[in-house]
C-alpha positions in Angstrom: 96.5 105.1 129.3 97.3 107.9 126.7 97.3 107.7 123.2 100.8 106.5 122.4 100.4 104.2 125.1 97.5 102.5 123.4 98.6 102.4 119.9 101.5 100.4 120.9 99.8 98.1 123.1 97.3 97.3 120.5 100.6 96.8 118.0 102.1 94.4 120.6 98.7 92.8 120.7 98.6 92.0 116.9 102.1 90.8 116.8 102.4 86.9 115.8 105.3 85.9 117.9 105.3 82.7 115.3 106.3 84.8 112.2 109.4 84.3 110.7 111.4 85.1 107.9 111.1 82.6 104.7 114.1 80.2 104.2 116.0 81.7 101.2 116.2 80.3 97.9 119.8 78.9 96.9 120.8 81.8 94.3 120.9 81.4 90.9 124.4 79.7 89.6 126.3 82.0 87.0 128.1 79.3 84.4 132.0 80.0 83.7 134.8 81.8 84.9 133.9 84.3 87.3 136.9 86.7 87.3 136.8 86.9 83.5 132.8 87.8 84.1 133.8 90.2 86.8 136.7 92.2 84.5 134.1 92.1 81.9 131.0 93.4 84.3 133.4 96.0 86.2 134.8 97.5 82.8 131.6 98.0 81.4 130.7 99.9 84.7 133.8 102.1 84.0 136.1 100.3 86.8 139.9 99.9 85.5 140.8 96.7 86.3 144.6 95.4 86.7 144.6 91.6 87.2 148.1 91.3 89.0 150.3 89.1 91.2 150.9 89.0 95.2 154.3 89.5 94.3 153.8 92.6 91.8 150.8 94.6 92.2 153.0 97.0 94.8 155.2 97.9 91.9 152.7 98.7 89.6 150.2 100.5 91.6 153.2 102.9 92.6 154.3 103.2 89.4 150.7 103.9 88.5 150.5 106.4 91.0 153.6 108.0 90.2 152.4 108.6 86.5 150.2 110.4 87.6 152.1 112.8 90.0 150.7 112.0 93.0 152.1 113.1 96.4 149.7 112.2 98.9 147.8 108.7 99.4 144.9 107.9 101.8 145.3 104.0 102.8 142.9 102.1 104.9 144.6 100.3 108.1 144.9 96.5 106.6 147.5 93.9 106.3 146.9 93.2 102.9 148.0 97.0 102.2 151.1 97.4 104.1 153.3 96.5 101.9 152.1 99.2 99.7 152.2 101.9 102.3 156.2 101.2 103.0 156.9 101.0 98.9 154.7 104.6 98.8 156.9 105.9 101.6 159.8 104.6 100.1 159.4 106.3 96.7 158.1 109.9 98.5 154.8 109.5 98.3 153.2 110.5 102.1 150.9 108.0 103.2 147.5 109.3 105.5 145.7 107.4 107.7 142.1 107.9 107.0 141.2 107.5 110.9 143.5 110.0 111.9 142.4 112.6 109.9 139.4 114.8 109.3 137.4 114.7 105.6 138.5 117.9 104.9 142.2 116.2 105.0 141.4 113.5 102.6 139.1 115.7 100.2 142.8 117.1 99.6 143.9 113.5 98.8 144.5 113.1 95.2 143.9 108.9 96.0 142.5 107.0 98.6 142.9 103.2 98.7 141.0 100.1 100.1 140.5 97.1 100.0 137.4 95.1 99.0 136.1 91.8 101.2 134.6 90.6 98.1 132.9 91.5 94.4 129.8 90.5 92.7 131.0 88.8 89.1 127.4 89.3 87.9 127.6 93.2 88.0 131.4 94.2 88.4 130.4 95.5 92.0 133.2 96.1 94.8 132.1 95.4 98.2 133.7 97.3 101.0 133.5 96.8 104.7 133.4 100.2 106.8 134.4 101.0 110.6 137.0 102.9 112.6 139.9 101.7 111.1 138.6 101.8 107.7 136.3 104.7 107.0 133.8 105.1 104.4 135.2 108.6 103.3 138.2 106.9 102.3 136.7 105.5 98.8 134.4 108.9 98.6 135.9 112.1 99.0 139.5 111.6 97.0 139.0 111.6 93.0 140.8 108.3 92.8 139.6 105.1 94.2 142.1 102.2 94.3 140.9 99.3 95.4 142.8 96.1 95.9 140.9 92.6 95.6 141.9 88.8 96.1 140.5 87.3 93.2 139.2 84.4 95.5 136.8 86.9 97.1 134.5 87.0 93.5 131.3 85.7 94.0 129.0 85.3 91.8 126.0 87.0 92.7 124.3 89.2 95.6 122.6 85.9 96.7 126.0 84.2 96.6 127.6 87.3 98.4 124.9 87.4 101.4 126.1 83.7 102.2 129.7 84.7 102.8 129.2 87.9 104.6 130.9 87.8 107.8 129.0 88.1 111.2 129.1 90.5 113.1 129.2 93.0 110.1 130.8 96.1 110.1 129.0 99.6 111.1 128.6 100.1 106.8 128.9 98.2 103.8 129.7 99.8 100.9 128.7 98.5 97.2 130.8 100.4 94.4 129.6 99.8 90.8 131.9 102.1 88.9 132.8 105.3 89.4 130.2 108.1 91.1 128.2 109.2 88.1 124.5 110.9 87.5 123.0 112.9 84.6 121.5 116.5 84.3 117.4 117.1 82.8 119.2 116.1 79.3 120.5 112.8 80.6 123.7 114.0 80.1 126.2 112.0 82.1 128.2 113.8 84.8 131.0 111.9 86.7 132.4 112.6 90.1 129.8 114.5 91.3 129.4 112.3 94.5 132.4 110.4 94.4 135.8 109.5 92.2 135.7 110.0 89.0 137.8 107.2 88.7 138.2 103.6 89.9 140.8 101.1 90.0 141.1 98.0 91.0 144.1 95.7 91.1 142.4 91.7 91.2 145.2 89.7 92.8 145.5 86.4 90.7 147.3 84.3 93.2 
C-alpha cells in the first residue's frame, strides 16, 4: 500500500456513514408586500425596475431599447421572451441567440436579455438559471442587462428561495444584486468593470 492509498483508506475508515445534514430551520417571515420590498431593495442596489403588464411590457421595453439606439439584442431561448424577439425583429432591431454565438459576438451586443426564475424581496437580488440554451455570458458581457420577472416568482428570502428551487438545477445559478460594481484603494466606486453597467428589470404585475 503506498501513501495515497493509505491516507484514503484511513479517511474512509473515520467516515460516520450515520452523519447527516441538520433539518433546516423554516426561514425567517418578511411582513408586507413583497414586490413593493423588492422595487424598494433592487433600486437601492442600482436595478431600474419597470413594474408592467403581460400585455405591455413588449411595447415598452422596445421603446426603451429604441431610445437608446440599439441595433443588436442578445435574447435567451424562453417562451416567456418570444414575443419580444418578433416585436424586436419587427421594429429592426436583429435579435442573437446567445447559444449560437461566440462571447466575442455578444461583447459586441449593446443588450443582452433574460429572464429571472425568481428574486429575493429581502435584497432586490435576480436569480437566473444557466445552461445551453440560456448562457451565463448573456447577462455578463453586454453593458445592458434586461431582465424580465413574473412578479409571482418574488420570494422573500434566500431561505424562502432554496425551498422553491427546482430539481434538477441547472449547470449555474446566477444571483444579480445590481449592476457589476467594485472600488479602487480610495473606495471609489467603479461600475461595469465585470459586468453591465446597467440593469433592468421589467416585474410583470399579472
Amino acid at each position: 500500500m503506498n501513501a495515497r492509498e493509505e491516507i484514503l483508506t484511513r479517511l474512509r475508515a473515520t467516515r460516520d456513514p450515520s452523519a447527516s445534514l441538520p433539518d433546516l430551520r423554516p426561514p425567517a417571515t418578511v411582513p408586507g408586500d413583497l414586490i413593493a420590498l423588492f422595487v424598494e431593495r433592487a433600486t437601492a442596489v442600482g436595478i431600474q425596475v419597470m413594474k408592467d403588464t403581460a400585455h405591455t411590457w413588449v411595447a415598452s421595453a422596445v421603446s426603451e431599447l429604441r431610445k437608446r439606439s440599439i441595433r443588436a439584442a442578445a435574447l435567451w431561448d424562453d417562451p416567456l421572451l418570444s414575443p419580444l424577439a418578433a416585436a424586436l425583429e419587427s421594429s429592426g432591431i436583429e435579435v442573437i441567440s446567445p447559444a449560437r454565438h461566440t462571447s466575442d459576438r455578444l461583447a459586441e451586443v449593446a443588450v443582452g436579455i433574460t429572464t429571472a426564475d425568481a428574486a429575493i424581496a429581502l435584497t432586490g437580488t435576480l436569480l437566473l438559471p444557466c445552461d445551453d440554451r440560456r448562457p451565463r455570458s448573456t447577462s455578463l458581457l453586454p453593458p445592458l442587462h434586461l431582465a424580465v420577472l413574473p412578479a409571482d416568482r418574488i420570494v422573500a428570502t434566500l431561505g424562502h428561495l432554496f425551498q422553491v428551487l427546482h430539481t434538477p438545477l441547472p449547470s449555474a445559478l446566477t444571483f444579480i444584486t445590481g449592476p457589476s460594481r467594485t472600488a479602487d484603494i480610495e473606495l471609489t466606486p467603479v461600475m461595469g468593470a465585470h459586468g453591465p453597467t446597467e440593469v433592468i428589470a421589467y416585474v410583470l404585475m399579472d
